[in-house]
C-alpha positions as CSV (number, residue, x, y, z in Angstrom):
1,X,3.7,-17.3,7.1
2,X,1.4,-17.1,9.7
3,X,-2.1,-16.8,8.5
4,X,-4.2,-19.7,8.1
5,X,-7.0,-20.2,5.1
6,X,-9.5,-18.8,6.8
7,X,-7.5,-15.8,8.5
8,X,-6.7,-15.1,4.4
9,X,-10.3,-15.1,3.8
10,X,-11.0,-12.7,6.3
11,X,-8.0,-10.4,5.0
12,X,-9.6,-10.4,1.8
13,X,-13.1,-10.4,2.3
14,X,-13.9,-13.4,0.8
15,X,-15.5,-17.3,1.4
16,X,-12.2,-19.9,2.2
17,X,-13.6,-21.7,-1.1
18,X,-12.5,-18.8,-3.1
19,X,-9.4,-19.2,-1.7
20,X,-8.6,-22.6,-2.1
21,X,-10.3,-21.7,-5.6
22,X,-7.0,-19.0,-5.6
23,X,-4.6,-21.5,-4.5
24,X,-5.7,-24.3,-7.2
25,X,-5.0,-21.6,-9.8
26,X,-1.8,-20.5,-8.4
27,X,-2.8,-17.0,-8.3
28,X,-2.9,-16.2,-4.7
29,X,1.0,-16.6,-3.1
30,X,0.3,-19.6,-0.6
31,X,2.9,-22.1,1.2
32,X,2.0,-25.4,2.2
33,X,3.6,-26.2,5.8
34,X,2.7,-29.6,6.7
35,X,-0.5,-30.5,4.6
36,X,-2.2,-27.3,5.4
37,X,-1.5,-23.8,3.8
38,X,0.0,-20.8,5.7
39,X,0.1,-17.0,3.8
40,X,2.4,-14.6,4.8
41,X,0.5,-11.0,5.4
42,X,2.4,-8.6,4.0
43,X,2.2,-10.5,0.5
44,X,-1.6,-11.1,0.7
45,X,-1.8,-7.4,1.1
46,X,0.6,-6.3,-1.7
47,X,-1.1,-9.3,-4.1
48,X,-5.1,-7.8,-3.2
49,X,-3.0,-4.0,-3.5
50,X,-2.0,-5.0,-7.4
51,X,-5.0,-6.3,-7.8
52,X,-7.3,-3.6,-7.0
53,X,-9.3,-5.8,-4.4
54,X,-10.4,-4.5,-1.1
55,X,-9.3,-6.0,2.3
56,X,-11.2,-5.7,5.7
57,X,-11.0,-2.6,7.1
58,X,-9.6,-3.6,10.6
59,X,-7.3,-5.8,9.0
60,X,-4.1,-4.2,10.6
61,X,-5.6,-2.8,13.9
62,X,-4.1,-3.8,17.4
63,X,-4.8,-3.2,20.8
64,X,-2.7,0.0,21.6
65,X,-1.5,-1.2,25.0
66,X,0.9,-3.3,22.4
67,X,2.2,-0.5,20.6
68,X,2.3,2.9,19.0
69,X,-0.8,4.8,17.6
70,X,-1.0,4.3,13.7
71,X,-0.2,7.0,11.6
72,X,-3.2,8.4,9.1
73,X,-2.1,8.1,5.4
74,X,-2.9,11.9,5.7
75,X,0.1,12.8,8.0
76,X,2.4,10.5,6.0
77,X,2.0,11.8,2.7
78,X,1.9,15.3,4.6
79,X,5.3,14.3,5.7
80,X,6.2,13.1,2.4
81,X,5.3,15.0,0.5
82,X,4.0,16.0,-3.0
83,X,6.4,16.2,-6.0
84,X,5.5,17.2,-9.3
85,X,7.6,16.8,-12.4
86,X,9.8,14.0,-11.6
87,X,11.6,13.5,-14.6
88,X,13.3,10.2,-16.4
89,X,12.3,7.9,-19.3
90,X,12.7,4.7,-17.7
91,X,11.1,2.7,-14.6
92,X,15.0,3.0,-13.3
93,X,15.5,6.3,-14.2
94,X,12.2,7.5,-12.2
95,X,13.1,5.7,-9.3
96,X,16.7,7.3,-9.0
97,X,14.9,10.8,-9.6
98,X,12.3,10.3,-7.4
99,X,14.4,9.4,-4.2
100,X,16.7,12.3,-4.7
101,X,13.2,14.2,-4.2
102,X,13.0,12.5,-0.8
103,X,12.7,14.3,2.7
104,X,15.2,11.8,4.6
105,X,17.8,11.9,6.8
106,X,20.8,13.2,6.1
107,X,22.3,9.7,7.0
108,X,20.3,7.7,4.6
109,X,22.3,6.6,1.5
110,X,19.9,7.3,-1.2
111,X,22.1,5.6,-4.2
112,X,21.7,2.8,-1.7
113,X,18.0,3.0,-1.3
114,X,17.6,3.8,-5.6
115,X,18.9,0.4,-5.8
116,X,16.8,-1.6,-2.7
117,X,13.8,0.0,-4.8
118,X,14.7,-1.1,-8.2
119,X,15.4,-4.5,-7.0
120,X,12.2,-4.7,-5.4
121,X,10.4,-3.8,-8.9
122,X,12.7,-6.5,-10.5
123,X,11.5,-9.0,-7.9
124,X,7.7,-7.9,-7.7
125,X,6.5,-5.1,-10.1
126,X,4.6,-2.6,-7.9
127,X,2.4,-1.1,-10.3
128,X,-1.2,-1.3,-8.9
129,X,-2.8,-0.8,-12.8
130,X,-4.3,2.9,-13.8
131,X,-1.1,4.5,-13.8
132,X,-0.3,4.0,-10.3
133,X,2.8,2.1,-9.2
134,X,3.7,2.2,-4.9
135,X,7.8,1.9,-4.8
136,X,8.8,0.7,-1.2
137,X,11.5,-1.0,0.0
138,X,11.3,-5.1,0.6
139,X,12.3,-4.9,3.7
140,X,10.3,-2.4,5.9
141,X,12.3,-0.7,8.4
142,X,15.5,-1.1,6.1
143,X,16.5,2.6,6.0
144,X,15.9,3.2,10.2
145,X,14.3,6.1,10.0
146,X,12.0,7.3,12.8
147,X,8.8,8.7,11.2
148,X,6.4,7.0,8.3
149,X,6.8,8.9,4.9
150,X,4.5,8.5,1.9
151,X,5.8,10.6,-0.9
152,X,3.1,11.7,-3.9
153,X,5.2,11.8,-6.8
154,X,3.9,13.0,-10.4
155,X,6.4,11.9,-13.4
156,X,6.7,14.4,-16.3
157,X,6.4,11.5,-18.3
158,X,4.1,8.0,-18.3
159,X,6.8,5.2,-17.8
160,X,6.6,1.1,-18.0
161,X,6.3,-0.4,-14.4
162,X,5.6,-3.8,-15.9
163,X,1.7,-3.4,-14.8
164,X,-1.0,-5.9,-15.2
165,X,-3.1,-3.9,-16.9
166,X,-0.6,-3.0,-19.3
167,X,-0.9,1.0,-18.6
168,X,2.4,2.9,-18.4
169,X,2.7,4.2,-14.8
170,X,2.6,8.4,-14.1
171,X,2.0,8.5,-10.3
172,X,4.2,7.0,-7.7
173,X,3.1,6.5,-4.1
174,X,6.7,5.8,-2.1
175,X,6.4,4.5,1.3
176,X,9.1,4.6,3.3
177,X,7.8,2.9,7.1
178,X,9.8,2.3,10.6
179,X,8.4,-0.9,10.8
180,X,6.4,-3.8,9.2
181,X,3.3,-3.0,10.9
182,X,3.3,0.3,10.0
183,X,4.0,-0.1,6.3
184,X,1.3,-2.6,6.1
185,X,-0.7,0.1,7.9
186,X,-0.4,2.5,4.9
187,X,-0.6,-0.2,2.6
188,X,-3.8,-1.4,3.5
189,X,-5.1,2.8,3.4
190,X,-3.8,3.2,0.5
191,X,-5.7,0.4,-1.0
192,X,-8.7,2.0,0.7
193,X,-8.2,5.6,-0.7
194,X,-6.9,4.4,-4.2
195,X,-10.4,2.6,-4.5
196,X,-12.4,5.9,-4.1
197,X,-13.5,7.5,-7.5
198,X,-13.7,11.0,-6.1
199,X,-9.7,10.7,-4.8
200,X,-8.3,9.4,-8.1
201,X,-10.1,11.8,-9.9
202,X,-8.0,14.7,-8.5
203,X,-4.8,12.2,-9.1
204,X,-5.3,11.5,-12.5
205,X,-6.1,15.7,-12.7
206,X,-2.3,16.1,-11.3
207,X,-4.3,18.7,-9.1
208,X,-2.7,21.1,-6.5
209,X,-1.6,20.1,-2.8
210,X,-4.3,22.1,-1.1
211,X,-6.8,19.9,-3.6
212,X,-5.1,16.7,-3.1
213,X,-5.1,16.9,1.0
214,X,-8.5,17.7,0.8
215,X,-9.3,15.3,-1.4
216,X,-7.5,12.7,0.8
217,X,-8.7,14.1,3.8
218,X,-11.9,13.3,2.8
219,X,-11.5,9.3,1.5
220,X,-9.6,8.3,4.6
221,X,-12.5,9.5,6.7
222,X,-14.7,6.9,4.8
223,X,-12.2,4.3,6.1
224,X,-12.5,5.1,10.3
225,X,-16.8,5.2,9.0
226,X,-16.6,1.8,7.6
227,X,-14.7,0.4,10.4
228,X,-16.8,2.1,13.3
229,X,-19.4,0.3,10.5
230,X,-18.1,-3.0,11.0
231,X,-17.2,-3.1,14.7
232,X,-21.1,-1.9,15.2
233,X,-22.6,-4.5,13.4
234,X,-20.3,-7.2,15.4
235,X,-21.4,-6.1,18.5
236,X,-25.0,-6.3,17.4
237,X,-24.7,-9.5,16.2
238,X,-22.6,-10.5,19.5
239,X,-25.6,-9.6,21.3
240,X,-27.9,-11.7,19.1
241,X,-26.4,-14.6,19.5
């Protein structure tokens, strides 16, 4: 809980009336520490990711005398991986599948992991609406692995993912991050990518790997544009003032 009103507002690209308009309708997951409100930023990110809404482009960046270079979504899904076919008829079923499908560690317990996952849609569904759920566990970090993974996975058939647009769910996007600030990292690409029409296209197509990287290759470029967009036009206006 360490954002304030307006640091949400600037998360979410949006005026601080709209949300305290959010708050009043209990849509926007708020806690109220001694008369003001506090958000936590990992569930402002998750909420705007289920609800298709952009966030600021910068949102996550940090000086990197503080820590590690940032992965590209590119070089965690290419270290994920893309799986097709991933069979079961059930959200539960899917999940179990899909993490036997995996590239981990040969120390990580993947009955283990099924179940942190399938908890975490019980809690919080992770369907993001048009088909596209993104399983991860609760807890970044969990699993202490070394390397972020983003694994594309196709099901062999649609399945329900409890989504808020009511569409059964046939893509899975399953991150699987060191840390908290890198998971929010790929999050907050992934909510980038996911928004470009081009990208989803080849999703919904089920297209090949070489189409897919491509394809992705070419959306997350439109991300490091926007935010050498964005840090232009605050310098300008710095300069104005």
């Amino acid at each position: 809980m360490n954002l304030s009103v307006k640091d949400a507002a600037q998360l979410l690209t949006v005026s601080e009336k709209t949300i305290y308009r959010w708050i009043k309708k209990d849509i926007l997951p708020a806690y109220k520490v001694h008369e003001s409100y506090r958000f936590n930023r990992a569930e402002l990110l998750e909420w705007a990711t289920s609800r298709r809404r952009g966030v600021a482009a910068d949102a996550f960046s940090e000086p990197e005398s503080h820590s590690e270079p940032l992965p590209t979504l590119y070089s965690a899904i290419e270290a994920g991986g893309v799986v097709y076919r991933v069979e079961g008829r059930s959200r539960n079923e899917v999940l179990v599948d899909a993490v036997d499908h995996l590239r981990l560690p040969d120390e990580v317990d993947r009955d283990y992991l099924a179940k942190v996952l399938i908890t975490r849609e019980q809690l919080a569904p992770t369907a993001i609406g048009e088909g596209v759920a993104i399983p991860h566990p609760r807890s970044p970090g969990l699993l202490n692995v070394l390397q972020a993974k983003v694994t594309l996975c196709f099901l062999e058939n649609s399945v329900d993912f409890q989504a808020l647009d009511g569409q059964d769910v046939n893509i899975l996007l399953i991150i699987i991050a060191p840390n908290l600030r890198v998971h929010l990292h790929l999050l907050s690409r992934l909510s980038f990518v996911l928004q470009d029409s081009n990208f989803r296209k080849i999703l919904s197509e089920t297209a090949s790997r070489e189409q897919i990287f491509t394809g992705l290759m070419s959306a997350e470029s439109r991300i490091n544009v926007k935010h050498k967009n964005s840090a232009s036009t605050t310098n300008t206006e710095s300069c104005g003032d």
